[in-house]
N, C-alpha and C positions, 0 to 999 in steps of 0.2 A: 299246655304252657305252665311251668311253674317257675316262684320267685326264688330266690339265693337260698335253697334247702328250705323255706319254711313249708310247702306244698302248695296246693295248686293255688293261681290265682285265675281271674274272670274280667280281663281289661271292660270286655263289651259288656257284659253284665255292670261294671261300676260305672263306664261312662253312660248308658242309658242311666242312671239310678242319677248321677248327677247333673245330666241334663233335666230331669224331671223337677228335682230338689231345684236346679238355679232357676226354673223357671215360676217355680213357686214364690222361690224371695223374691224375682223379679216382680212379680204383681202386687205382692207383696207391699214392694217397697212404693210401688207404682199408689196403690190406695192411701198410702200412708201419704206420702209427696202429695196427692188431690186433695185432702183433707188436711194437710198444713195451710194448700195455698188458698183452699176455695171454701174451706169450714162456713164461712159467714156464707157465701150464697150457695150452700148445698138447702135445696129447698126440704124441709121436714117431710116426713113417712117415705126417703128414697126405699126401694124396695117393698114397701109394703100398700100406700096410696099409688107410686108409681115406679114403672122397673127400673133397675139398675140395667145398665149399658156397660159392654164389655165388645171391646174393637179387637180383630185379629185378623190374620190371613194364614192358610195353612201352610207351612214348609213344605220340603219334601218329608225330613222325618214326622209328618205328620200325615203323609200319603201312604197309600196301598198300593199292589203295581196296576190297578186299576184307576193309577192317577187320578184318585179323589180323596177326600179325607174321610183317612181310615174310621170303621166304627168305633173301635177304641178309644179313638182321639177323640168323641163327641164328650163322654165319660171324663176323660181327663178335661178338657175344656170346661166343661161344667164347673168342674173343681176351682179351676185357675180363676174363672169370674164369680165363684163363689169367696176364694180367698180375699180377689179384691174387690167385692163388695163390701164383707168382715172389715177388712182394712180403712176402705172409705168412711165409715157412718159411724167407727167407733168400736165395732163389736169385737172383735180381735185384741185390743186392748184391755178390755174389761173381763173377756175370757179368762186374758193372761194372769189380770189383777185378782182375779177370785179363783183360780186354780182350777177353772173350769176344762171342762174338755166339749167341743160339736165333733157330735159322731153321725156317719150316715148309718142310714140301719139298710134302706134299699132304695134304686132308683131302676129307671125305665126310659128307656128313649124311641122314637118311634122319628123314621126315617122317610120323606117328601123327597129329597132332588139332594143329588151329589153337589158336593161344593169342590170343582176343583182347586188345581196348586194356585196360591196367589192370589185367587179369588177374595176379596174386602167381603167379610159377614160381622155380625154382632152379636153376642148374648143377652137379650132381655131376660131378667131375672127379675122375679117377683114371688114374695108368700102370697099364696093362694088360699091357705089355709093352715090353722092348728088347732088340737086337740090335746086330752090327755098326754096322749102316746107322744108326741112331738109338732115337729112344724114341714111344710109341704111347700118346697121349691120349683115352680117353673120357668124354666131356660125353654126360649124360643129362638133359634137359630134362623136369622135375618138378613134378607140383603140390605145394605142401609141407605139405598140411593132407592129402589122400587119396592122395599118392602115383603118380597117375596120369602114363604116362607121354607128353610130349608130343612129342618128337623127341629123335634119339641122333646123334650128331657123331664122328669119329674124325679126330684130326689126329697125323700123321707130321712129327714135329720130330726135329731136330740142335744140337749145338752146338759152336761151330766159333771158333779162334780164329786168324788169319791164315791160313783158307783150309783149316786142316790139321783133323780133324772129333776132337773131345772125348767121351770114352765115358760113357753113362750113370752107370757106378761111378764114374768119376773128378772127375764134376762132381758129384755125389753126395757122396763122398766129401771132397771140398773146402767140401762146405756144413754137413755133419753132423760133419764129424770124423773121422779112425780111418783105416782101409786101402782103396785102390778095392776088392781081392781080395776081402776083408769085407761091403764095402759091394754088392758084386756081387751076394754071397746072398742079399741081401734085397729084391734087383729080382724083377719078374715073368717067368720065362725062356722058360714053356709059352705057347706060340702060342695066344690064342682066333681061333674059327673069323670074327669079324666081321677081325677083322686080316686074317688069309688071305685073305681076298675082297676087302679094301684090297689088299692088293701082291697077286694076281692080275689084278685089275681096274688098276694102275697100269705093272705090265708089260707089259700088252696094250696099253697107251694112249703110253708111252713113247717120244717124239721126239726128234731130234738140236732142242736148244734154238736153236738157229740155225739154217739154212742162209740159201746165201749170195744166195738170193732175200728171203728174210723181211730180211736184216741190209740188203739195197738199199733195200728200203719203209720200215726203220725211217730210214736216212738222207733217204730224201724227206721220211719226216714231219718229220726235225727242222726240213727248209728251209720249213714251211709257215709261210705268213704271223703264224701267230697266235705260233706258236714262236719265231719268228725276231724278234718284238716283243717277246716277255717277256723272250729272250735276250739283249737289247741291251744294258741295262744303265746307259745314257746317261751313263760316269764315275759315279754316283751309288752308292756304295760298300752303300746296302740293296737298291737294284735286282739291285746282283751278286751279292748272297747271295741276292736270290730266285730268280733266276736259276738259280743251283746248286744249289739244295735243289729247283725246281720242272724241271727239264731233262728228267727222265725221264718226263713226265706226259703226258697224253692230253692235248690242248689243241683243242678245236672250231676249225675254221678259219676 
């Protein structure tokens, strides 16, 4: 399929891309709206004395043809109650306000019992733990009526602002108030054993992020035909913003 001469375009590729995107603002917005209306009774340390809660039910595009929620989807889920936790307690604001960036570095999930279509689950999210290196997210996928537990998640995040990496206490600290030193006490500091088997297993698996074979193929792929279409740009000042926002993308040839 291509548009009025400019070359190919990818409808299903953009509406997955802006499904994903609206569903981001939606939670988004959703954290932001809890913490307008309930600020005063959001009890202190959500997330870290005790988990954040995150409500959903899976679509179908969130299903396999094995009508349950796709593994994928556990991955992105994660995300979604990680945004709106950020959103709720504050941290997402103050990211914005210092020009910060939370980056994951790696996560792990580990799969108990299918959640079918429509089935009501929850995401408990809670730090578990932080270190130099960063900070240690567990998502517990729950049924929220018996408990039951349906998949566990563990994601290794950072936050980094020009590169240089932001300590848990300090981003902490900047969100709640008071001293990082202070703020430090009241992080999780004892190693659980699911974490250790994350950076055992991430040690072991550990590659130079480039060499200088992989960095030749990434350069072929850019000159692939499909790439080299979207890149063009034809003078038309949206085509070159798509262009730069879509540059680093997988594009079928």
């Amino acid at each position: 399929m291509s548009s009025d001469g400019g070359g190919p375009c990818y409808p299903l590729h953009y509406l997955r891309l802006g499904w994903m995107v609206g569903r981001i603002l939606w939670n988004v917005g959703a954290g932001l709206m809890h913490r307008a209306l309930n600020k005063a009774h959001i009890r202190p340390g959500m997330g870290i004395a005790y988990p954040s809660v995150w409500r959903a039910r899976p679509g179908f595009l969130d299903c396999d043809i094995n009508l349950h929620l796709n593994n994928a989807s556990y991955l992105f889920n994660m995300e979604l109650a990680r945004w709106h936790f950020s959103a709720c307690v504050g941290i997402l604001g103050n990211v914005a306000r210092h020009r910060r960036a939370l980056l994951v570095a790696s996560q792990a999930v580990r799969f108990r019992h299918p959640i079918p279509p429509f089935r009501p689950y929850e995401i408990q999210s809670q730090l578990v733990f932080v270190d130099a290196e960063g900070m240690y997210v567990l998502h517990k996928f729950q049924c929220p009526t018996t408990g039951k537990l349906y998949a566990e998640g563990l994601c290794r995040a950072s936050c980094r602002r020009d590169g240089v990496r932001v300590s848990a206490a300090k981003m902490y600290a900047d969100v709640f108030g008071g001293d990082a030193d202070a703020q430090r006490a009241s992080l999780p500091m004892d190693m659980p054993d699911v974490v250790a088997q994350l950076l055992e297993w991430d040690s072991a698996t550990r590659l130079e992020l480039e060499t200088p074979a992989e960095a030749a193929r990434r350069q072929a792929e850019v000159a692939m035909a499909s790439a080299t279409a979207l890149s063009s740009g034809d003078g038309n000042p949206l085509k070159k913003l798509l262009a730069r926002a879509t540059r680093s993308w997988n594009l079928p040839v």
